[in-house]
C-alpha positions in Angstrom: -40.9 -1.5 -14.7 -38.5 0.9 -12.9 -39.7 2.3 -9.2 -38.6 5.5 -10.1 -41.2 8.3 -10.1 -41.1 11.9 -11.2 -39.7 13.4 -7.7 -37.1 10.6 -7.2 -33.6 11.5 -7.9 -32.1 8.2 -8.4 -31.4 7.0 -12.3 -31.7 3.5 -13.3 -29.1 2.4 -11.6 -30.2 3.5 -8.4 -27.5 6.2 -8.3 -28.2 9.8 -6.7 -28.4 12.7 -9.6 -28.2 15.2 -7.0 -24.7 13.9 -6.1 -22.2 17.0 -7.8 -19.2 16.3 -9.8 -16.2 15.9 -9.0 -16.6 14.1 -5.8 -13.8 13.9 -3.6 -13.9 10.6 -2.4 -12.8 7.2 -4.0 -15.4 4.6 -2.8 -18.1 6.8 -5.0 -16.4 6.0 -8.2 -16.0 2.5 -7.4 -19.2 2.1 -6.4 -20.2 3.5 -9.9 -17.5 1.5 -11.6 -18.6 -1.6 -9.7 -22.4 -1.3 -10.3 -21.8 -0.5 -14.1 -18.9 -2.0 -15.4 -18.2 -5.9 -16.2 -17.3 -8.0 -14.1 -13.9 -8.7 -16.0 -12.3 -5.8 -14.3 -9.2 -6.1 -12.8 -7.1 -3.3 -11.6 -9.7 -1.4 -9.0 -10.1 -4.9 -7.3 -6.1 -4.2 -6.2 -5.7 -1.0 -6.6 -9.2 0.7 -5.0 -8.9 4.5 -5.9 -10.2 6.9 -8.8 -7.4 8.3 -10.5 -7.6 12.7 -10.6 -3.9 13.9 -12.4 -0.6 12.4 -13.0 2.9 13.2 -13.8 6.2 11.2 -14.6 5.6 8.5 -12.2 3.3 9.9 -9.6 -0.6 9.6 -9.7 -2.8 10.8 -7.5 -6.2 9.7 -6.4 -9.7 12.2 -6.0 -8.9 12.0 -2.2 -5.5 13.6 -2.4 -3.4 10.8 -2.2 0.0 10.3 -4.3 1.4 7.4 -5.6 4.7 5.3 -6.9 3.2 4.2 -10.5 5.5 1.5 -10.6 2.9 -0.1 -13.0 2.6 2.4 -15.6 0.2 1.2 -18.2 1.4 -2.2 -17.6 4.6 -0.8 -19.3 2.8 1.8 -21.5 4.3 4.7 -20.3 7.9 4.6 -21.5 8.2 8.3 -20.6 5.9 8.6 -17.9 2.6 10.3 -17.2 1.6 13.7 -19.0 5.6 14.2 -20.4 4.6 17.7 -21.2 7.2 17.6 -24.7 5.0 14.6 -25.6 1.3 16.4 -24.3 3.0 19.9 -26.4 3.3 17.3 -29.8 -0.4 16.0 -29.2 -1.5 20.0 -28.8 0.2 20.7 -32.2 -1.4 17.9 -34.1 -4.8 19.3 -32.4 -4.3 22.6 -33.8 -2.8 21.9 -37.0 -6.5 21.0 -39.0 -5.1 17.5 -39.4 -7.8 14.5 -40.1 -7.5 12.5 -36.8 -9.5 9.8 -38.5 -7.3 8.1 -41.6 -8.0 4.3 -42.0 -4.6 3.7 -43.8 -4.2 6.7 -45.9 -0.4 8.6 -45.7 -0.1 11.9 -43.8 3.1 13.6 -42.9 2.8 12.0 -38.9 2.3 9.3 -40.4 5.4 9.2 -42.8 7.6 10.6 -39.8 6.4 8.1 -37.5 7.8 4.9 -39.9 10.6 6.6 -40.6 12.0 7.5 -36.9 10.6 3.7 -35.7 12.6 2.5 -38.8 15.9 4.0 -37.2 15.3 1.7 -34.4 15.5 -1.5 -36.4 18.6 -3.5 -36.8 20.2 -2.9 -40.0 19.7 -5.9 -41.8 16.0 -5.7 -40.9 15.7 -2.0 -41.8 17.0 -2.2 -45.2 13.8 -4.6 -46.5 10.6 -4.1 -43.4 7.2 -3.8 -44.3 4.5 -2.3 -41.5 1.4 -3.4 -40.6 -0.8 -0.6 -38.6 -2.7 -2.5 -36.5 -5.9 -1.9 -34.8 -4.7 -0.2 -31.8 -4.1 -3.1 -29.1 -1.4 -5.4 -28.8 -3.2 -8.5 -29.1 -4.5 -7.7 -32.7 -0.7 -7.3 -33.9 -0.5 -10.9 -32.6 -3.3 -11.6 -34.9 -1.6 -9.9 -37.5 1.6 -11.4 -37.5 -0.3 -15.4 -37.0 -2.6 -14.4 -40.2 0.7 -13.0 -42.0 2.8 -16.5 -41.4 0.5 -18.9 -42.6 -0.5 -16.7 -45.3 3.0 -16.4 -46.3 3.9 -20.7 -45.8 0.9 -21.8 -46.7 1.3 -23.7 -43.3 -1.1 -23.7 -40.3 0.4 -25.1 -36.7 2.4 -22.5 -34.5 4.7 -22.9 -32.0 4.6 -21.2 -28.9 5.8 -21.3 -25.1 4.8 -22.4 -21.6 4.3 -19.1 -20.1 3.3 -17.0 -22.9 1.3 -14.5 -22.9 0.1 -12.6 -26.7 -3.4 -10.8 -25.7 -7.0 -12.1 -25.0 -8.4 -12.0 -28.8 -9.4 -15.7 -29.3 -6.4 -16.6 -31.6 -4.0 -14.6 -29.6 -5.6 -16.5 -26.8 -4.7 -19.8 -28.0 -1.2 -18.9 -27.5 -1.5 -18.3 -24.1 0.6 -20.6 -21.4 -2.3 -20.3 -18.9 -4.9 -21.7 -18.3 -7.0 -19.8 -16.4 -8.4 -16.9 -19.1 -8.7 -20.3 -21.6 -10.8 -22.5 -19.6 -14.2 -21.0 -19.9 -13.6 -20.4 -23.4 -13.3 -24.0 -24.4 -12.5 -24.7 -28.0 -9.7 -22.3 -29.5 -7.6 -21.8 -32.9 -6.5 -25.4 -32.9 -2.7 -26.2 -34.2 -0.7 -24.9 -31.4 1.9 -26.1 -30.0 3.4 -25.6 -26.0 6.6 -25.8 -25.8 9.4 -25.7 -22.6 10.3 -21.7 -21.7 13.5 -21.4 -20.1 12.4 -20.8 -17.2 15.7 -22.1 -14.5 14.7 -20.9 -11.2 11.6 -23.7 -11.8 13.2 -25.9 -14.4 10.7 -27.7 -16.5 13.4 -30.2 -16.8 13.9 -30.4 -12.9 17.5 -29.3 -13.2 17.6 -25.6 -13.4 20.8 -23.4 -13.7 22.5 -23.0 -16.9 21.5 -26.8 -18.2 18.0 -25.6 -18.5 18.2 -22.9 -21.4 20.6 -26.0 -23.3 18.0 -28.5 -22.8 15.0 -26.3 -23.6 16.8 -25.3 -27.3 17.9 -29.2 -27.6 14.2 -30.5 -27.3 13.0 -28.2 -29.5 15.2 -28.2 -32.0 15.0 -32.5 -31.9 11.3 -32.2 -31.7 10.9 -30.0 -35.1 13.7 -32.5 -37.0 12.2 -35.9 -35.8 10.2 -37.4 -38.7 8.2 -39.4 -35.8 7.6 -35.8 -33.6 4.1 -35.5 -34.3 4.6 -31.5 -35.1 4.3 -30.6 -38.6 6.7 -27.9 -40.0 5.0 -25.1 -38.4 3.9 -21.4 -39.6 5.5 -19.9 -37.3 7.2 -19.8 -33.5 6.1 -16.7 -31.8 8.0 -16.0 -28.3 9.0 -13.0 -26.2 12.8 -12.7 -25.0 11.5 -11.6 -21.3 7.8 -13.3 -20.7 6.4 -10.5 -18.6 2.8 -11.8 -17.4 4.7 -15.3 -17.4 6.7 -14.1 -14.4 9.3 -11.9 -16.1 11.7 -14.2 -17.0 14.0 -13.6 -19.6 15.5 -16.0 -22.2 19.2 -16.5 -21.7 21.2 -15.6 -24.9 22.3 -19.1 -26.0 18.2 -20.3 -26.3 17.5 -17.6 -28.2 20.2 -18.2 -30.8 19.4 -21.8 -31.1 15.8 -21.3 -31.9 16.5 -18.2 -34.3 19.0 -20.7 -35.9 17.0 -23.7 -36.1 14.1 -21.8 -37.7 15.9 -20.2 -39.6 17.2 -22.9 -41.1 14.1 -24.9 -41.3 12.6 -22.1 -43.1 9.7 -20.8 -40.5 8.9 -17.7 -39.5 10.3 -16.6 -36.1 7.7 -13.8 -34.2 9.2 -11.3 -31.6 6.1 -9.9 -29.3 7.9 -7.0 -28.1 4.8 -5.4 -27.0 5.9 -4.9 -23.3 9.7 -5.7 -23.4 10.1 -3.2 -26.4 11.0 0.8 -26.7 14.0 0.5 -24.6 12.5 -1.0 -21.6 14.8 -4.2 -20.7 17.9 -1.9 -21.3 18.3 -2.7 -25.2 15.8 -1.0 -27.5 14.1 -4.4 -28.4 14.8 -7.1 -25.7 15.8 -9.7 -28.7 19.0 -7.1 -29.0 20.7 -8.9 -26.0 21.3 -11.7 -28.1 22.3 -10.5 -31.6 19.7 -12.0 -33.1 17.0 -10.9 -36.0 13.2 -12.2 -36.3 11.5 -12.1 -39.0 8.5 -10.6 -37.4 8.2 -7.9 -34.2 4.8 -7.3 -32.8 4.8 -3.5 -30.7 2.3 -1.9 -29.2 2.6 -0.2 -25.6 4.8 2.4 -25.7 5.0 2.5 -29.1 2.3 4.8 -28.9 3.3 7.4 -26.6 1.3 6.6 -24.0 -1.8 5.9 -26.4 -3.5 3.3 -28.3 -1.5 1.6 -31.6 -0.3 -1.1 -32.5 2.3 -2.2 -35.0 3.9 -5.4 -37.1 7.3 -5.0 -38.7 7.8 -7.6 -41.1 10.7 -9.0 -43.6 9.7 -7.9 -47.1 9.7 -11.6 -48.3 6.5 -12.7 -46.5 4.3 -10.1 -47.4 2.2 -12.4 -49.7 -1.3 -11.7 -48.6 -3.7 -9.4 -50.4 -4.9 -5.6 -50.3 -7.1 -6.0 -47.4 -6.0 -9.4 -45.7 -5.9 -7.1 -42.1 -7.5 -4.1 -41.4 -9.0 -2.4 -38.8 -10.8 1.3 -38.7 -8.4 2.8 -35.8 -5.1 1.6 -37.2 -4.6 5.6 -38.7 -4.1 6.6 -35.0 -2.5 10.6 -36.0 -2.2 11.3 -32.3 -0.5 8.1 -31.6 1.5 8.7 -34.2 2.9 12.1 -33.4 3.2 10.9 -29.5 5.3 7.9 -31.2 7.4 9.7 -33.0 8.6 13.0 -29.7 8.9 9.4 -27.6 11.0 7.6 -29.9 13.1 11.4 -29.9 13.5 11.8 -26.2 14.1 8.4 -25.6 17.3 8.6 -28.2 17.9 12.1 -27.3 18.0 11.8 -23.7 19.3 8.2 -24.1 16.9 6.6 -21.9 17.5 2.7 -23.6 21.0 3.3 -21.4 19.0 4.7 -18.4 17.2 2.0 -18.2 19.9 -0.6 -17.9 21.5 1.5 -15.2 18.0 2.5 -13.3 17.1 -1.4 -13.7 20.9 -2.4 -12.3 20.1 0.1 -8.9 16.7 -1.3 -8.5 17.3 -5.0 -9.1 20.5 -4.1 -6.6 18.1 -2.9 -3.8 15.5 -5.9 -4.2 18.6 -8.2 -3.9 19.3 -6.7 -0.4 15.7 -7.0 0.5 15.7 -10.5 -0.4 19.1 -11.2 2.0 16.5 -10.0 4.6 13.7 -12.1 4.3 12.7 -15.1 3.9 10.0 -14.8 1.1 11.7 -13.9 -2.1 12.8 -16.7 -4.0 14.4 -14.9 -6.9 14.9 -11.5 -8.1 15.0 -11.5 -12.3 14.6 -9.5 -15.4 16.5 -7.0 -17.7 16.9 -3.3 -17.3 13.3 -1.9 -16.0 11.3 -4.9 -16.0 12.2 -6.7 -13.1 10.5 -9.4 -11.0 10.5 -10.6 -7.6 9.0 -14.5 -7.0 7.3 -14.7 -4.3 7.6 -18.3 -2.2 6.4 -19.7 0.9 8.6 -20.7 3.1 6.9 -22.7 5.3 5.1 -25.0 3.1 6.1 -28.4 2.1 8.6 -28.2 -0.9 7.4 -29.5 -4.3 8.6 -32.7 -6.1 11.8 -30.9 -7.2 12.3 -29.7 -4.3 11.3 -26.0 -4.6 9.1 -24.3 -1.9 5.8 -23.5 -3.2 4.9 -20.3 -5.3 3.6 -18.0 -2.5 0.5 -16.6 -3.7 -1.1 -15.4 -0.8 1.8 -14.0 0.4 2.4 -11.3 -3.4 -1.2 -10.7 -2.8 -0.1 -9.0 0.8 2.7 -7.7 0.0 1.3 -6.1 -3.0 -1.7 -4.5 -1.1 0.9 -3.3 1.5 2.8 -1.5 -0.6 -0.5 -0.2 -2.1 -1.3 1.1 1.3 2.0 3.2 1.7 2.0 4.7 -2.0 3.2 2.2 -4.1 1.3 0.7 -7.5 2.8 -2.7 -8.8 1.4 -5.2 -10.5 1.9 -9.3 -9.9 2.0 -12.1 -12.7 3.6 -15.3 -13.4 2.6 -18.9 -11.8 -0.4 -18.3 -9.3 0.5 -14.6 -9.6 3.2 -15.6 -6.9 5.7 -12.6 -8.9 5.8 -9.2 -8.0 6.1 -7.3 -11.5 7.7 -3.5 -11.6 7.9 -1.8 -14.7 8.8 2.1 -13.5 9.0 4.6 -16.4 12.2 5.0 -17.9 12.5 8.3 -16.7 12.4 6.9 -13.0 15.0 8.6 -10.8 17.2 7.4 -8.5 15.2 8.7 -5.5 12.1 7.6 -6.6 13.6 3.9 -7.1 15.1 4.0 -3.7 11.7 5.3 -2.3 9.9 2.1 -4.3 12.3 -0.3 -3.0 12.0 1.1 0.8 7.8 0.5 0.4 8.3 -2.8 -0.6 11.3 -3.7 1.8 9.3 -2.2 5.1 5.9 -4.5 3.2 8.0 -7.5 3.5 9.4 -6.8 7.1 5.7 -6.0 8.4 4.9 -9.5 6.8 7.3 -11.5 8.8 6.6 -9.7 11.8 2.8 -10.5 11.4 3.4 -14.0 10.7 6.2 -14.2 14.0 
């Protein structure tokens, strides 16, 4: 039975009522969030403020302060915070007496929406694509496009890659190159298949360089034509051309066109999860671009939606076998996605912001260069156009059996809650979370990429001088 009597003004929780709204103080809110929410949270364990307004890539907290959202949505935010062409569209569809709730059913967003994200598709995809409107997370795309191969094959194993990261739904899940969201899940959607990312700057091969994208598309290509492999003919290979929570690390050219040959040839089903690397972000519109190539499946979410929630499957017409009501879900008629879709996908061609970004992405990978030239902690700078990485090593520790010093863990985790401390938001990932991750809007100016790369250059200096 609660303590609470009539004259206390404490609810259940233990929280004071007579407390007004809004406060003007972050640790309230977290102390809200922290008593009420689950324990799965993530972000307010590195970022500890409560967000108040935003706009293009600044966000302040309830206290006043600004930040550097070098995050963004974890890429969402192709345009930025609060674009106000994109918050004008939203306001139009508000006022227009449109349904906002549609399951599947056609309305004129709707129809606009596939036709501008049709323009973005290579041509020889374009002319026969089918959609799938998701429900509105990236993970349930993944779903999609896993229940839409077998369907299609009749097959059940999928091939995937060390590294990979497709969502947390239990079959996206399976997919997943680590460990550490799997293991107290135990048993998942059995029939996958892990197989060498290209990953040179830690060669899985323990040669690195250029030998290590031709001997991750050899072994895979004479694992899935050995008789004595143990892999049956698989559904599908699923993949993304930069893995972003892997440790952004993008797939050199020649990899990817050996495994879009091989399955094509072999007749399975090649998946493109585009849900962070898409909508223009790694300087091409869909990071697969780079290398000429054309899957038979893209999975988007992200951006796709103008800053909110949908997600999407683009398909070859030839593999749409399954039956009126094989997917479904009750938010995939998102109209206000839609609409803020459709003015993204505009200003992004219009203002050519795909182009932007490779030029933005050049000057900041540029200035993390000369940052790592002055310390002794960055390993390697990587990525493609405006999702870029900086792994993280320690220095001092004993190298690892190829000789690599160790993934410096510790060492992102201080740097990241440095910068955090002097206005900057960005995310880590990869092995140990040992990589810095930025992913800026692409409307990011010059100044505001030189400002980032100053936080996290004066982070890394007061780090060496600490450990002098």
């Amino acid at each position: 039975m609660s303590d609470t009597n009539a004259n206390s003004t404490k609810d259940s929780t233990g929280v004071d009522l007579m407390d007004t709204f809004p406060r003007c103080d972050n640790d309230f809110y977290l102390k809200r969030q922290a008593r009420r929410e689950s324990n799965a949270r993530s972000y307010p364990r590195r970022f500890p403020l409560a967000l108040k307004s935003a706009s293009g890539c600044l966000v302040r907290d309830v206290e006043g302060r600004t930040y550097l959202d070098c995050l963004a949505g974890a890429g969402t935010l192709a345009l930025g915070h609060n674009h106000p062409e994109v918050i004008a569209s939203l306001q139009d569809v508000l006022a227009s007496g449109l349904p906002l709730h549609t399951l599947d059913l056609v309305t004129p967003v709707k129809d606009k929406f596939v036709s501008d994200l049709y323009e973005t598709l290579p041509a020889d995809l374009r002319d026969e694509a089918k959609i799938q409107f998701c429900s509105p997370s990236g993970t349930d795309a993944v779903e999609a496009a896993i229940k839409l191969a077998k369907t299609a094959t009749g097959r059940t194993d999928i091939i995937a890659f060390r590294g990979a990261y497709h969502g947390m739904s239990q079959g996206s899940l399976s997919l997943m190159g680590s460990l550490g969201p799997k293991a107290a899940v135990g048993q998942l959607v059995p029939g996958t298949h892990f197989f060498p990312y290209p990953y040179a700057y830690r060669c899985p091969f323990g040669r690195g360089g250029d030998e290590t994208a031709t001997l991750a598309a050899d072994y895979f290509e004479k694992a899935l034509r050995d008789p004595e492999g143990g892999i049956n003919l698989p559904a599908a290979v699923i993949l993304e051309a930069v893995q972003g929570e892997g440790g952004v690390i993008p797939a050199p050219v020649e990899w990817l066109r050996k495994i879009r040959s091989v399955t094509q040839e072999l007749g399975i089903p090649l998946i493109l999860d585009e849900v962070q690397s898409g909508v223009g972000r790694t300087g091409t519109f869909y990071a697969f671009q780079k290398a000429g190539i054309v899957p038979d499946i893209i999975v988007l979410s992200k951006a796709i939606g103008g800053g909110l929630p949908m997600a999407v499957m683009i398909y070859r017409e030839g593999l749409d076998l399954w039956k009126p009501g094989a997917h479904a879900g009750t938010f995939r008629g998102n109209q206000l996605a839609m609409a803020a879709g459709s003015k993204t996908l505009e200003i992004i061609k219009r203002d050519g912001l795909v182009e932007r970004a490779a030029i933005a992405g050049s000057r900041l990978r540029a200035n993390l260069e000369r940052i790592q030239m002055h310390t002794p902690y960055i390993g390697e700078v990587r990525g493609e156009g405006l999702m870029l990485g900086i792994e993280v090593i320690d220095p001092g520790a004993r190298p690892d059996s190829f000789g690599q010093p160790p993934h410096g863990a510790e060492i992102a985790k201080a740097v990241q809650g440095e910068a955090f401390r002097a206005g900057l938001i960005l995310e880590t990932g990869g092995r140990h979370g040992s990589v810095l991750r930025l992913l800026p809007p692409l409307t990011i100016s010059d100044a505001e990429i030189d400002q980032a790369s100053s936080i996290l250059s004066d982070a890394f200096m007061r780090l060496g001088r600490n450990a002098a």
